[in-house]
Steps between C-alpha positions, in 0.01 A plus 500: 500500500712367204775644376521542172784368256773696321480410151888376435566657106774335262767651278615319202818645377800387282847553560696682174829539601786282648572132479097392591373719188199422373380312853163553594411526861197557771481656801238688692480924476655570780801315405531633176554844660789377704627310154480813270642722752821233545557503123284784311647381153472143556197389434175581329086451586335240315190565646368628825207492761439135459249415760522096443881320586454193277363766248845675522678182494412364153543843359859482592576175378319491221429126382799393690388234737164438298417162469658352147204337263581130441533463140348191320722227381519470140416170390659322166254421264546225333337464149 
């Protein structure tokens, strides 16, 4: 018989005090429990029950680490 999988659920959540203010961050939900309970005032959700990592990933850093469009060169023209 199979076991069935845990589905693993992702915090988002941004820190908004201290000197890494405004850092955004990932973890799963069980580590946000032991996160919040370390520092209560620390940090706040973003957003919650994320099913999908890569999902929770992007969210966090935004466009950061998209891939830049290549602008096309401007050509003179000559008249």
């Amino acid at each position: 018989m199979r076991e069935s999988r845990k589905v693993q659920k992702w915090v988002v959540y941004e820190t908004i005090a201290g000197p890494k203010i405004g850092m955004r961050s990932v973890c799963t939900t069980e580590d946000w429990k032991v996160v919040e309970a370390r520092d209560p005032m620390l940090h706040r959700i973003i957003r919650e029950d994320i099913t999908d990592e890569t999902e929770a990933e992007k969210l966090a850093r935004g466009t950061s680490g998209d891939l830049k469009s290549k602008a096309k060169p401007i050509r003179p023209k000559f008249e």
